[in-house]
C-alpha positions in Angstrom: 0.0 0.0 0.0 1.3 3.4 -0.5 1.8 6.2 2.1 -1.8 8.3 0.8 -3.5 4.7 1.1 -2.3 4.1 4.2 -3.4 7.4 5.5 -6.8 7.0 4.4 -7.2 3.7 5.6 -5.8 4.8 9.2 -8.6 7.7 8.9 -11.7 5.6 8.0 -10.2 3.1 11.7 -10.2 5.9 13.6 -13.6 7.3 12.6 -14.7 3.6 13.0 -13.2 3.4 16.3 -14.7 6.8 17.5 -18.2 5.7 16.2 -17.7 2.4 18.8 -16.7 4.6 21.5 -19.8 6.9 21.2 -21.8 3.9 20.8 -20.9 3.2 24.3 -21.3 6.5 25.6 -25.1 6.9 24.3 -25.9 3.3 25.3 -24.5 4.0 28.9 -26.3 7.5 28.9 -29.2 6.2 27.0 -29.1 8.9 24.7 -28.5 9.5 20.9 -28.9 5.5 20.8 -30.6 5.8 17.6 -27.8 8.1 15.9 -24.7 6.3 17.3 -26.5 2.6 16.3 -27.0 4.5 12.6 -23.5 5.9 12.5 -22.0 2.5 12.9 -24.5 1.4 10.0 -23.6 4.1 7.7 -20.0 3.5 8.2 -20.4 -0.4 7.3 -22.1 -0.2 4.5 -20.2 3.0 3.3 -17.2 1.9 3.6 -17.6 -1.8 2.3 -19.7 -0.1 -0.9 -16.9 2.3 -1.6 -14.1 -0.1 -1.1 -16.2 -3.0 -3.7 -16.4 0.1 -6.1 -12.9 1.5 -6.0 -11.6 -2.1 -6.1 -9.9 -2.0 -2.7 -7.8 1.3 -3.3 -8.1 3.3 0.0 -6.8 6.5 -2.1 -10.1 6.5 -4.6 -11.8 9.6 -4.5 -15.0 7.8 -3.4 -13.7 6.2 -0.5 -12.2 9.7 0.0 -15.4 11.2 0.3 -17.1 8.3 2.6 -14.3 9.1 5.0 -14.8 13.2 5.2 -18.7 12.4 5.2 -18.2 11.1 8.4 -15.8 13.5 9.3 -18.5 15.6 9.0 -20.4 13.9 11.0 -18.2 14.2 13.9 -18.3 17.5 13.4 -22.2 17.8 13.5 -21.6 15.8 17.1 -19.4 18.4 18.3 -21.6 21.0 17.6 -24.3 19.3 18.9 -22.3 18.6 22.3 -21.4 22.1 23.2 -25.0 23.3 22.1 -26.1 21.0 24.9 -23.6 22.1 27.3 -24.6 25.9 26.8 
């Protein structure tokens, strides 16, 4: 794999991994189940559909653009957390 590959790859995990962890926030707070159970979803499918298409290359501009659509929906969760908070 080469370096911009590896890079996306390592993005998509961590988004992965973050989606996990806020799973087990909002089932411990029982809230935002729904969106953290849908996240997980969209991030399966999304990623395994892009990857089928782009024929496993983590550097394809649609697997590029599954990975910042879920960047930002991290950001929309941030936003949403300190709009809470105030």
């Amino acid at each position: 794999m080469t370096r911009e590959q590896k890079l996306w790859a390592f993005g998509a995990a961590a988004l992965f991994l973050l989606a996990l962890g806020f799973l087990g926030m909002a089932l411990n707070a029982r809230g935002m189940r729904v969106f953290a159970v849908g996240w997980i979803a969209l991030q399966i499918f999304g990623y395994v559909g892009a990857l089928k298409m782009a024929k496993g290359d983590f550097a394809h501009p649609l697997f590029k653009s599954q990975v910042m659509l879920h960047v930002v929906a991290v950001s929309l969760l941030v936003a949403v957390t300190i709009r809470a908070f105030q």
